[in-house]
N, C-alpha and C positions, 0 to 999 in steps of 0.2 A: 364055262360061264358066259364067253361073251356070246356064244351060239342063244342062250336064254334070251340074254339083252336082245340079239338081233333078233328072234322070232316074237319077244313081245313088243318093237318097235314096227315090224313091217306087220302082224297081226293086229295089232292096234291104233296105231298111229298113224300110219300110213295108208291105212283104208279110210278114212277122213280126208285126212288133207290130202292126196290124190284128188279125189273126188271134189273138192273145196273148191282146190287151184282150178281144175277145170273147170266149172261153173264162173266164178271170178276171173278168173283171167283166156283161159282160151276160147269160151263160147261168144264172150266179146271181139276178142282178138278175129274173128272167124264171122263175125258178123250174126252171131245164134244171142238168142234172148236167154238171159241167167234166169232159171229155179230157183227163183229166192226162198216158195216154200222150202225147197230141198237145200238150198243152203242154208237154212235157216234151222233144220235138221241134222244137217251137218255139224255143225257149229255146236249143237248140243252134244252130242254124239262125243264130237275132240274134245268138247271141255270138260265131258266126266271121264273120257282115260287118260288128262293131263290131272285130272284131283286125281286116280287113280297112282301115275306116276309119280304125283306128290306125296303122297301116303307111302308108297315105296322111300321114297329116295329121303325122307325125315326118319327112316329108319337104318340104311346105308347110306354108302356114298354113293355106289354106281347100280343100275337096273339089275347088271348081274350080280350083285353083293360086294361085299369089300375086299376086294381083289387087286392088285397089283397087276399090271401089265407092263412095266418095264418103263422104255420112255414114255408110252402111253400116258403112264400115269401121273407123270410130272406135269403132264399142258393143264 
């Protein structure tokens, strides 16, 4: 289960904000002009697989289902 969670995190979520952070923070950092069209595509992009992950997680607790993981699962 938590293998699901981690591939529909780094499949989804992480192809966004990767690509986010970069535009926002290191093209500046670096002295490069931000894509605001493309962040601004971005930004659409992360906020329908964060509804997405809302929709999951109003039906479980956790992305991989309701699972226990030991100490995990107490934080």
């Amino acid at each position: 289960m938590y293998d699901q969670a981690a591939s529909i995190e780094t499949s989804n979520f992480d192809t966004f904000a990767a690509k986010l952070v970069s535009e926002k923070v290191f093209k500046p950092m670096f002295g490069m002009k931000t894509d605001e069209e493309l962040v601004a595509t971005l930004i659409q992009g992360l906020d329908a697989k964060l509804n997405g992950y809302e929709a999951i997680l109003s039906k479980q607790k956790y992305l991989a289902g309701n699972v226990s993981w030991g100490y995990y699962s107490d934080l």
